[in-house]
PADRENKOL-428325 format. One record per residue: residue in three letters; x, y, z of N, C-alpha, C in turn. Coordinates in steps of 0.001 Angstrom, whole numbers, padded with zeros to 6 digits, always signed. Layout:
BEGIN
ALAXYZXYZXYZ...
//
This chain:
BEGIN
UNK+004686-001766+019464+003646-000773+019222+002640-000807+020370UNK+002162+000194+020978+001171+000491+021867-000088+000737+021513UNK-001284+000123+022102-002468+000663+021292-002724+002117+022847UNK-003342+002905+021921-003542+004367+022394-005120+004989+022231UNK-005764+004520+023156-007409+004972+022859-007022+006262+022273UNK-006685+007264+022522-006684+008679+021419-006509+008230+020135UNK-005313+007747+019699-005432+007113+018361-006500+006322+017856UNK-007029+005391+018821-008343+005089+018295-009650+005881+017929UNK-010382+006925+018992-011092+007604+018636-010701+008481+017088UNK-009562+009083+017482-009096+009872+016201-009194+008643+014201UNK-008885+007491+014685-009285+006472+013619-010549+006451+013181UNK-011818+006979+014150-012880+006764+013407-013022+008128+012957UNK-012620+009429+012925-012550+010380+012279-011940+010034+011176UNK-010649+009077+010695-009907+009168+009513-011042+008253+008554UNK-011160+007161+009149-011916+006343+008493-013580+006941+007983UNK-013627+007873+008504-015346+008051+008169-014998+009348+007108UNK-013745+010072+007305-013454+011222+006314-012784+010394+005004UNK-012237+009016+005278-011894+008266+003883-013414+008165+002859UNK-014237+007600+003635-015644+007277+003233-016096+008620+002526UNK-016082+009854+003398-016477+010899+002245-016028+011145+001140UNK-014430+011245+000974-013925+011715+000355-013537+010209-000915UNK-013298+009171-000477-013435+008394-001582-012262+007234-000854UNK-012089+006338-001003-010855+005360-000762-009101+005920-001571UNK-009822+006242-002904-008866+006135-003838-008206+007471-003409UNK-008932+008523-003052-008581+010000-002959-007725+009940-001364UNK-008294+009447-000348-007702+008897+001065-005891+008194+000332UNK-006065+007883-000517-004392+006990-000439-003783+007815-001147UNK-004584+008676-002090-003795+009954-002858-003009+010985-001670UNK-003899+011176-000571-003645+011976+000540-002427+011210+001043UNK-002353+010283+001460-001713+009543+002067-000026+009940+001568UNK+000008+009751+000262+001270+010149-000925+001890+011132-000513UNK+000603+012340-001133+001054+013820-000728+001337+014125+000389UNK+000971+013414+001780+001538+013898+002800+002702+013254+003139UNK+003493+012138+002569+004143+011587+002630+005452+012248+002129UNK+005201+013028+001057+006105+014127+000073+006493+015072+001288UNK+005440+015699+002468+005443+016691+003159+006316+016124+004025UNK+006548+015001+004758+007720+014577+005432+008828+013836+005322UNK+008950+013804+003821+009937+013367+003248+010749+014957+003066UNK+010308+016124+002700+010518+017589+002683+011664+017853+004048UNK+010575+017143+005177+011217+017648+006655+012385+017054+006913UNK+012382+015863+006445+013806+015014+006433+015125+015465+005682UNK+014781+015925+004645+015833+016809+003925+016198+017726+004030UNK+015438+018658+004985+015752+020244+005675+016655+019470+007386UNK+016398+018910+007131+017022+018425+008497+016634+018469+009738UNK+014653+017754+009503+013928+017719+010910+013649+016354+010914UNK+013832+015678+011916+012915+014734+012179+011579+014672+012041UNK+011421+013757+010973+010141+013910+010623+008693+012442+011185UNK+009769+011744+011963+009555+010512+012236+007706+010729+012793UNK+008101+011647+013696+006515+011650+014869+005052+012100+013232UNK+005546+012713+012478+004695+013827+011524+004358+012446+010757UNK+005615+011582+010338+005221+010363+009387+004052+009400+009935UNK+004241+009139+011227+004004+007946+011971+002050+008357+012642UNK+002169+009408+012513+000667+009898+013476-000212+010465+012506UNK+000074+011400+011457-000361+012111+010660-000507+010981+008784UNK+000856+010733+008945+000483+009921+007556+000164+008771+007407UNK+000693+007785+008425+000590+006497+008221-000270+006196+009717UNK-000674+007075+010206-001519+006789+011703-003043+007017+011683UNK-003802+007841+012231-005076+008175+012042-005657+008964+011375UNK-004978+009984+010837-005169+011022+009413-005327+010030+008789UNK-004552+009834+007855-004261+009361+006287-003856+007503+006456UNK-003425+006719+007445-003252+006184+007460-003629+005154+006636UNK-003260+004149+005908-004033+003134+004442-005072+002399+005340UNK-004391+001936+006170-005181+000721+006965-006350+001353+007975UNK-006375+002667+007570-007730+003571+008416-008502+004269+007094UNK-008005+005444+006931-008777+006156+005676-008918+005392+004306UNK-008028+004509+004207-008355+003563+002812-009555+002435+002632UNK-008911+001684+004288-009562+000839+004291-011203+001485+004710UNK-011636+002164+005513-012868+002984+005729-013689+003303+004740UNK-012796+003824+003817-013144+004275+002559-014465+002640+001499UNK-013093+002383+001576-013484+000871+000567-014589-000189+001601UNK-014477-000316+003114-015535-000870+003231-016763-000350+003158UNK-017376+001338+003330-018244+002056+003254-018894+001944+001795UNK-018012+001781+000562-018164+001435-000198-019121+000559-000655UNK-018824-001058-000083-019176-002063+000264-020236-002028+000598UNK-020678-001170+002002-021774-001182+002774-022928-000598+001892UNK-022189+000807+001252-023288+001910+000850-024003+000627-000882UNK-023210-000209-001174-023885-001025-002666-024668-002063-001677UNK-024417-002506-000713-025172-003802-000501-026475-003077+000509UNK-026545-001422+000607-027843-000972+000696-028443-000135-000357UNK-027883-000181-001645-028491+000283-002612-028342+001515-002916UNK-027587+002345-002204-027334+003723-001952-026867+004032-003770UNK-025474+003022-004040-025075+003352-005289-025682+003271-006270UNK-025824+004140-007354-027089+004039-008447-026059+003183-009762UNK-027094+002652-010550-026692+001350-011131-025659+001685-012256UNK-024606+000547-012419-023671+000742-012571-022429+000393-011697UNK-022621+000957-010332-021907+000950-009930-021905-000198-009252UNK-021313-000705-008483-020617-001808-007146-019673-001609-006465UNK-019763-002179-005349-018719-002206-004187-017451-002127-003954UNK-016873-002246-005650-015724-002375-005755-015048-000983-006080UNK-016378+000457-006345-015849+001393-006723-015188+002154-005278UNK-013885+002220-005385-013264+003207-004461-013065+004804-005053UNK-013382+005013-005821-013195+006521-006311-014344+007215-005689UNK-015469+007097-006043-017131+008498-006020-016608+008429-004507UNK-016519+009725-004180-016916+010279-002555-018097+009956-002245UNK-017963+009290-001321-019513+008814-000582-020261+010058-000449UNK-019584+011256+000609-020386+012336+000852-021610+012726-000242UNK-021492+012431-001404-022602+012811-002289-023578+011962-001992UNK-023443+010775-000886-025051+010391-001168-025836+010636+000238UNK-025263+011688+001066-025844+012597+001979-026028+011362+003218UNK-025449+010840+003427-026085+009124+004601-025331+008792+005428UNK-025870+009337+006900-024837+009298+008030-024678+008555+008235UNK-024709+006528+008024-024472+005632+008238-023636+005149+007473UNK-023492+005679+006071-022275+005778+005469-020483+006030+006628UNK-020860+007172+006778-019868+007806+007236-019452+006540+008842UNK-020599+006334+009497-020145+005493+010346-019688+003921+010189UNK-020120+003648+009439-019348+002720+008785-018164+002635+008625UNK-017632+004306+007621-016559+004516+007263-015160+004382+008874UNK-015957+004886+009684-015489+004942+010686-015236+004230+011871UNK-016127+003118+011702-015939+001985+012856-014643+001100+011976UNK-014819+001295+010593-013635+000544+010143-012351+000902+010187UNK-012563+002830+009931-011462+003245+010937-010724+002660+012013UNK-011495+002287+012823-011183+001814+014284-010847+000236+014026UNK-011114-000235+013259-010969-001796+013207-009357-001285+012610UNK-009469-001005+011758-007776-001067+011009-007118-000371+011785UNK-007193+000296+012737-005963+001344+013803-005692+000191+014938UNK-006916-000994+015298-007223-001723+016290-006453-003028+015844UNK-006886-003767+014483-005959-005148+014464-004453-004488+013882UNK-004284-003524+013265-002672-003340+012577-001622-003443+014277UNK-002064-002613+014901-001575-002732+016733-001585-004908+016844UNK-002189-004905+016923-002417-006193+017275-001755-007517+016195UNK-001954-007154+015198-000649-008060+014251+001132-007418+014718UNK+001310-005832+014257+002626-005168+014996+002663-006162+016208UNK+001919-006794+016934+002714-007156+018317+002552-008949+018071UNK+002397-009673+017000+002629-010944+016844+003838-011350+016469UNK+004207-011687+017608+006011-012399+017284+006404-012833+016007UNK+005936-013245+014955+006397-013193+013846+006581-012103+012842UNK+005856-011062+013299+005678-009494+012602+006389-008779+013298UNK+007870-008733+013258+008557-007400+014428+008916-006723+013406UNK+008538-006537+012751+009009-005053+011962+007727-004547+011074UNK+007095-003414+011416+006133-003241+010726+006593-001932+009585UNK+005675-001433+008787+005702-000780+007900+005049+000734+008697UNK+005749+001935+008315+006552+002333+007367+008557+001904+008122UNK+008007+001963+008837+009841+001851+009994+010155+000697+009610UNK+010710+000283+008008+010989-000973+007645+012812-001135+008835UNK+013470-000292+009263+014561-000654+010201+015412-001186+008821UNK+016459+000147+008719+017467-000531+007327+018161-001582+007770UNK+018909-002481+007441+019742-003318+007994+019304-004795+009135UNK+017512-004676+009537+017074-005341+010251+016886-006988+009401UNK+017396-008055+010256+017137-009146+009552+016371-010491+010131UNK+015344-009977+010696+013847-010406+011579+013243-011625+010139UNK+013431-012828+010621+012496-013235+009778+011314-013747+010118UNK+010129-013296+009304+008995-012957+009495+008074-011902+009254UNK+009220-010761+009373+008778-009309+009166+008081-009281+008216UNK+007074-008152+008531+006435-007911+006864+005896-006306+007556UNK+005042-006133+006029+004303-005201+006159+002750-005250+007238UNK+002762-004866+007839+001390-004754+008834+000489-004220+008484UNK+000449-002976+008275-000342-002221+007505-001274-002756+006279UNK-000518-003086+005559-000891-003992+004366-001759-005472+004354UNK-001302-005825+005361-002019-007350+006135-003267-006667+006631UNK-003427-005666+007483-004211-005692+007645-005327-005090+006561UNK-004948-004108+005895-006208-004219+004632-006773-005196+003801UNK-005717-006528+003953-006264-007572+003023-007474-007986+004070UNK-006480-008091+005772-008074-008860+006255-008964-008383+006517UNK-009095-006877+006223-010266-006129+006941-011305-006373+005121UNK-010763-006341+004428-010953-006465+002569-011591-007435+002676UNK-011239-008959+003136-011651-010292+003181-013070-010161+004095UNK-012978-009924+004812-014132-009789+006136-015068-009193+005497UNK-014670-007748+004940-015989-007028+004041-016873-007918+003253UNK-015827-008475+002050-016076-009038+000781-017167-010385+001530UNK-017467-011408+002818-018200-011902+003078-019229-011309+003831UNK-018842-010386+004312-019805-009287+005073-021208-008480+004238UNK-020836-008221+003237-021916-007358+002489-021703-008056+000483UNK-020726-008822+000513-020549-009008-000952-021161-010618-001571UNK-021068-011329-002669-021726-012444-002783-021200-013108-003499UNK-019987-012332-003681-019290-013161-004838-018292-014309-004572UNK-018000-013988-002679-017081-015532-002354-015805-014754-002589UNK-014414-015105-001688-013104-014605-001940-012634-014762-003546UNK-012867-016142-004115-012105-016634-005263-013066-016231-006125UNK-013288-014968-006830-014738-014556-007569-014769-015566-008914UNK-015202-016535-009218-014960-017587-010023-016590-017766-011157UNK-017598-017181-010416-018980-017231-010767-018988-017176-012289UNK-018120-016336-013425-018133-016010-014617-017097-016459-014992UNK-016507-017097-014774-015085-017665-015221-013987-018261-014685UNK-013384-019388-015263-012134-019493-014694-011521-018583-013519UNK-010353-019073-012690-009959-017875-011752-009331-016915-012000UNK-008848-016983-013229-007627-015658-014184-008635-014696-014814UNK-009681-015245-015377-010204-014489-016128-011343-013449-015877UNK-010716-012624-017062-010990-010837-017002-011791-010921-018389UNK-012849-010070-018299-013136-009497-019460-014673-008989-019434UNK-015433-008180-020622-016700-007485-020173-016367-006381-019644UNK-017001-006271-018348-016287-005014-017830-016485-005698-016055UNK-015435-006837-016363-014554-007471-015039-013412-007462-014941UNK-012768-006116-014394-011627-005799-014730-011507-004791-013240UNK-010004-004723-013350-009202-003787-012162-008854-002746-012788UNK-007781-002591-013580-006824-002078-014412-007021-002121-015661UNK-007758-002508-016727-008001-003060-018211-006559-002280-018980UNK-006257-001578-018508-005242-000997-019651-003818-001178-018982UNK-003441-002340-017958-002292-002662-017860-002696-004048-017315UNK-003651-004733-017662-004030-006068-017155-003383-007638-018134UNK-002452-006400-019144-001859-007807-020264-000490-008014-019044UNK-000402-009806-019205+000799-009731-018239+001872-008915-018804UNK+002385-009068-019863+003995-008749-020130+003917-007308-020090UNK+002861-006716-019988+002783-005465-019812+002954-004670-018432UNK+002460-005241-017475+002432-005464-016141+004012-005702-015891UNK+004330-006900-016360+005467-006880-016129+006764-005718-016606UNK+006410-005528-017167+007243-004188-018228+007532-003310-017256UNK+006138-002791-016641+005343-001595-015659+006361-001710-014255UNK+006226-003049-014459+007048-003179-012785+009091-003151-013038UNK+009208-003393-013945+010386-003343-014085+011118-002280-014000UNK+010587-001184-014696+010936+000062-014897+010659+000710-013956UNK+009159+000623-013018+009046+001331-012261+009823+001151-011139UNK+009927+000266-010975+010707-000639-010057+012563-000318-010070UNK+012805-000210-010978+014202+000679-010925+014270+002060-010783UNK+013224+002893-010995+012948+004296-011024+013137+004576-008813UNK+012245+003540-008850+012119+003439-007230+012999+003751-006581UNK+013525+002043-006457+015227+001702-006282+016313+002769-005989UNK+016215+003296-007072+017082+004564-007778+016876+005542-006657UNK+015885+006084-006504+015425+007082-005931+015869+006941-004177UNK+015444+005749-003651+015567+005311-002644+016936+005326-001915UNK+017641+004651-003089+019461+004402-002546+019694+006195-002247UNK+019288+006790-003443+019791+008172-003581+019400+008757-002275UNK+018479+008567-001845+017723+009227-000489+018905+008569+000791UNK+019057+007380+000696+019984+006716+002206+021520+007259+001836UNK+022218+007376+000647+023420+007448+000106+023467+009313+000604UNK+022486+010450+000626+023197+011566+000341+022230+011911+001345UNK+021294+011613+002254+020889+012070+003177+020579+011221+004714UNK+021089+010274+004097+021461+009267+005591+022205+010087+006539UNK+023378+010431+005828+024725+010912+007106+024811+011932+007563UNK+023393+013086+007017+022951+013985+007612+021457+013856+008522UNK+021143+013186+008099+019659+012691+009126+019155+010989+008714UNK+019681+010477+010018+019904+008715+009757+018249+008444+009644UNK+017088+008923+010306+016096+009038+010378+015338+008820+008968UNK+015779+009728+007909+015404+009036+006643+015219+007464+006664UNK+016183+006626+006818+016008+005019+006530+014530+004896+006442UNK+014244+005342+007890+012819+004437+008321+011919+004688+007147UNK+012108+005860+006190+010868+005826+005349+011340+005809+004178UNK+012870+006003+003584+012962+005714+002425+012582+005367+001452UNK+012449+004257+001644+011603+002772+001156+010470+003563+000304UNK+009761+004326+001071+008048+004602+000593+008387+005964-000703UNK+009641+006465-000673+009176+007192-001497+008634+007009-003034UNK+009377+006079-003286+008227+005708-005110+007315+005255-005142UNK+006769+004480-003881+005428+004449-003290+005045+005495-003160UNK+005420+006759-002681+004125+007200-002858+004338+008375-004398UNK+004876+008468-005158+005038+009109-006329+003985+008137-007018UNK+003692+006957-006980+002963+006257-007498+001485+006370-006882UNK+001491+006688-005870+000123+006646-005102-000355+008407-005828UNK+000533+009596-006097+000013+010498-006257-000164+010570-007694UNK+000265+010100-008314-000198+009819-010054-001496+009221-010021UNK-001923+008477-008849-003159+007931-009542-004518+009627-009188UNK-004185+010449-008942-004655+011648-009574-005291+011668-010795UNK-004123+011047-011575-004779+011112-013255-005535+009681-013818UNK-005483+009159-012574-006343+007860-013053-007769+008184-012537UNK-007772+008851-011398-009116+009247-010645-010130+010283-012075UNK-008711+010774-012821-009708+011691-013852-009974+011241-014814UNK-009675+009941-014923-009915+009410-016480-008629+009170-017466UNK-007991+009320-017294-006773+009085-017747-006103+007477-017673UNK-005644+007209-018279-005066+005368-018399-003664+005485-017402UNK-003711+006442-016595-002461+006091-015833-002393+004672-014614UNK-000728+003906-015046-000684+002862-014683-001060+002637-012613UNK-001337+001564-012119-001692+001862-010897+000218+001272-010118UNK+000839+001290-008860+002304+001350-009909+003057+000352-008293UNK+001672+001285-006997+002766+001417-005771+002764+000119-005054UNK+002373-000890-005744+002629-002575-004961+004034-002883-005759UNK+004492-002335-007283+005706-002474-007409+007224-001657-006907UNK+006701-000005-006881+007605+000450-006461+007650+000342-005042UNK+007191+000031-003853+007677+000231-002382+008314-001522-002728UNK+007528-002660-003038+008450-003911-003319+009885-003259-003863UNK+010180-002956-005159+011375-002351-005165+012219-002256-004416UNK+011681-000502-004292+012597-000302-003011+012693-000837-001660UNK+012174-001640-001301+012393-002442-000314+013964-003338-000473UNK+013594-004190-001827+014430-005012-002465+015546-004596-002227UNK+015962-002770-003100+016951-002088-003135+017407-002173-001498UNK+016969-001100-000909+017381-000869+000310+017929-002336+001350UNK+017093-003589+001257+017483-004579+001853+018759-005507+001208UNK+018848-005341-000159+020316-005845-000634+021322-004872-000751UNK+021271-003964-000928+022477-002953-000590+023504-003271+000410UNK+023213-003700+001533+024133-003536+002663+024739-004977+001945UNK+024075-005955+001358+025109-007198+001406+025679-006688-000100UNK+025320-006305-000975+026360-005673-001975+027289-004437-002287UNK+026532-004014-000981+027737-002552-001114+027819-001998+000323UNK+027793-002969+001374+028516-002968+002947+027420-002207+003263UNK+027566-001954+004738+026845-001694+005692+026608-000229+005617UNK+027745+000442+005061+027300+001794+005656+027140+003046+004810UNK+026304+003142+004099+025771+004185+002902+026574+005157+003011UNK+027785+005661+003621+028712+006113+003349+029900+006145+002923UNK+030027+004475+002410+031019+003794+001578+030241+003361+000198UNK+029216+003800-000156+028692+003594-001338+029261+003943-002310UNK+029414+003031-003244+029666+003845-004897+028882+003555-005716UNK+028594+004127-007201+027311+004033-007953+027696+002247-008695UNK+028967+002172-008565+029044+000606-009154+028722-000787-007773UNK+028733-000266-006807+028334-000733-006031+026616-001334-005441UNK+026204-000427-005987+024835-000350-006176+024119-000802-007124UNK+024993-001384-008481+024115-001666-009556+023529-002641-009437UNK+023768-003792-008605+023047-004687-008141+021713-004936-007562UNK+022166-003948-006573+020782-003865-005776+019671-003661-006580UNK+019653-002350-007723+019272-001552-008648+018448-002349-009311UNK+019441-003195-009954+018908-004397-010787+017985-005482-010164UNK+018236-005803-008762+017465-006572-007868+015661-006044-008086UNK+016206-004559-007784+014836-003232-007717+013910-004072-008965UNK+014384-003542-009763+013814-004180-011078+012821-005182-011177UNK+013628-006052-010833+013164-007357-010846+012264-007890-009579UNK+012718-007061-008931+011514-007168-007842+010111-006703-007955UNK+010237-005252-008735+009169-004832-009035+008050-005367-010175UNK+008780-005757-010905+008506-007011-012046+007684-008343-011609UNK+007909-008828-010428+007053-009617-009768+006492-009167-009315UNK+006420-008428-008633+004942-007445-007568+004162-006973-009022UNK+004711-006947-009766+002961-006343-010757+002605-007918-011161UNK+003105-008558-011081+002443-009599-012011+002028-010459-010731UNK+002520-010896-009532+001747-010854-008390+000277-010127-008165UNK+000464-009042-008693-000523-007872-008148-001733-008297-009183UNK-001113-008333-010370-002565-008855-011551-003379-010211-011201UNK-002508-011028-010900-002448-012381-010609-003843-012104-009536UNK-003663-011708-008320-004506-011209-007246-005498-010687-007917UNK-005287-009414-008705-006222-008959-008911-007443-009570-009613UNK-006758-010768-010306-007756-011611-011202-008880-012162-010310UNK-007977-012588-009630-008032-014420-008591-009300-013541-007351UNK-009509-011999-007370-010233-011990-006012-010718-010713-006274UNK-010300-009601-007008-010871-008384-007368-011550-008009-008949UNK-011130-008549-009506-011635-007870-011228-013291-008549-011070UNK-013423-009799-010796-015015-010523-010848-015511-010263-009620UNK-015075-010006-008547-016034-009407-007352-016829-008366-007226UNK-017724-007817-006119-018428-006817-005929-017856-006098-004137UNK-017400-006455-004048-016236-005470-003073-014814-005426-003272UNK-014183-004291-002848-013026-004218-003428-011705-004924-002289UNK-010944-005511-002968-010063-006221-002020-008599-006499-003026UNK-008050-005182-002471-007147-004439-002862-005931-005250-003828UNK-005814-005158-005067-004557-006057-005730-003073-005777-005111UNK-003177-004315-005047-001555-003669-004813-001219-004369-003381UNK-002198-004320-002538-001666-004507-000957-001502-006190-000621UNK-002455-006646-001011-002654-007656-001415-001069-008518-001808UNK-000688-007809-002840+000905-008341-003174+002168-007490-002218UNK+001622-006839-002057+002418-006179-000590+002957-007110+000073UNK+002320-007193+000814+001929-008455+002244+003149-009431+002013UNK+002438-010352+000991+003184-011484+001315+004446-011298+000543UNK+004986-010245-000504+006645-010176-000653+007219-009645+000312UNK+006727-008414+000865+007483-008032+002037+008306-009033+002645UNK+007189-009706+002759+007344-011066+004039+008795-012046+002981UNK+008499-011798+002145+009669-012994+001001+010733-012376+000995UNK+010549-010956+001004+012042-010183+000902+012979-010273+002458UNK+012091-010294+003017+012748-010360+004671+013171-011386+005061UNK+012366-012887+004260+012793-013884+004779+014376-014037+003603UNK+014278-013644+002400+015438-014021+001766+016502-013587+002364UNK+016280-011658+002821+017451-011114+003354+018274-011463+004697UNK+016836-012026+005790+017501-012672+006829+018528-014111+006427UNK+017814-014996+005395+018697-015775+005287+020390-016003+004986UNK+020184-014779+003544+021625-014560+002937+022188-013505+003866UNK+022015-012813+004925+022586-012038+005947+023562-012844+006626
//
């Protein structure tokens, strides 16, 4: 990966338009545009440059408009901007309502921090494969998600930067414990429920994913690179109805784990080349999906306990469990490869 001053300047535009518009609403974007070049891939365009600059780059990118979003957040409670009630941890209210151009720059130098270290982890010899271009068939161990790493550390940095609660928010309780209104998720925060969440979603993924490399690989190989993300982001655009009040589950630290899972055991259970696939061939992987996703939620709660539900900045559960399975799935697949 190359760092590209244009991409940088253009980062503090994404990051300071995350901040207006909200963190949570920035990763909703992120989804929907993700749908838009997943579209181009199936008409039969390369959609690689549209994915890479526009969705996952300085537009919409997580590790720019998300993260921008959520540290502005941060900034705008530890100057009082947010009226009571609220804290640092809220990524939904659009900043723009509280009219404060230092908001927005905020939003935007963090822009530039997350366009600036994600470049700079992408090029640490243990990270050769970054996210979204997971590379089907690649068996790098070390790989992980980049993107994702870097929102935890730009998350971590905040949370001592403007917050008081310490990484391990422990001040009110044990490190597991939730309750009051110290919570992430309250209406999928029971484990076996979580776990349930990830199972299912997590095969829904899977499912979706194989289907994408199996019937549109051998017309545009280019799909691979993003496969992976599509139940990621079906999950990122449902939280729509969580932004409105609605109990919808939060979903996409289990489904991109998933499909990761899927897509990276496939080739050792049903060969190399998605054009020798059969649906009994695949049930494995499928089932892998599952169960992969099944740990990423209960990973994800786990986190969320241990560093987000009792804090006052937000430091993300989903990405958070991102990170380090990526990194578990790559090291398993390089091994049994």
């Amino acid at each position: 990966m190359e760092f590209d001053p244009l991409w940088l300047i253009a980062a503090f535009g994404g990051g300071a338009f995350g901040a207006a518009i909200g963190g949570q609403t920035a990763f909703i974007m992120t989804g929907i545009m993700y749908m838009v070049g997943l579209a181009g891939y199936m008409g039969g365009f390369d959609a690689g440059v549209f994915m890479d600059s526009v969705v996952f780059g300085p537009v919409f990118g997580p590790h720019i408009a998300f993260a921008g979003g959520a540290a502005a957040a941060a900034y705008a409670a530890r100057r009082n901007y947010l009226p009571a009630g609220m804290n640092g941890r809220d990524i939904v209210t659009p900043l723009a309502g509280f009219s404060k151009a230092d908001i927005y720059v905020v939003g935007g130098i963090f822009g530039m921090i997350g366009y600036t270290l994600n470049q700079i982890v992408a090029m640490l010899p243990i990270f050769k494969v970054s996210d979204p271009a997971m590379n089907y068939g690649a068996t790098d161990l070390g790989s992980t998600d980049t993107v994702a790493c870097t929102i935890i550390i730009i998350a971590i940095c905040v949370r001592f930067l403007w917050g008081s609660t310490g990484l391990f928010s422990t001040k009110e309780g044990p490190l597991f414990w939730v309750g009051g209104d110290k919570h992430w998720v309250a209406h999928q925060e029971k484990w076996s429920h979580t776990a349930l969440i990830g199972f299912f979603s997590g095969l829904l993924s899977g499912f979706a994913t194989l289907m994408l490399v199996l019937y549109i690989f051998p017309i545009n190989p280019g799909i691979v690179n993003h496969a992976q993300l599509v139940g990621w982001a079906i999950s990122a655009i449902t939280l729509i109805f969580l932004t409105c009040g609605l109990n919808t589950p939060v979903t996409h630290h289990m489904t991109i784990i998933a499909s990761i899972a899927a897509l990276k055991f496939a080739p050792t259970f049903a060969g190399a080349d998605p054009g020798s696939w059969t649906s009994n061939d695949l049930i494995i992987p499928l089932l892998l999906a599952g169960l992969f996703g099944l740990i990423a939620g209960l990973v994800g709660e786990a986190l969320s306990r241990s560093t987000n539900a009792n804090g006052d900045t937000h430091i993300d559960p989903p990405a958070f469990a991102i990170f380090p399975m990526t990194t578990v799935l790559y090291a398993i697949t390089a091994i049994i490869a």
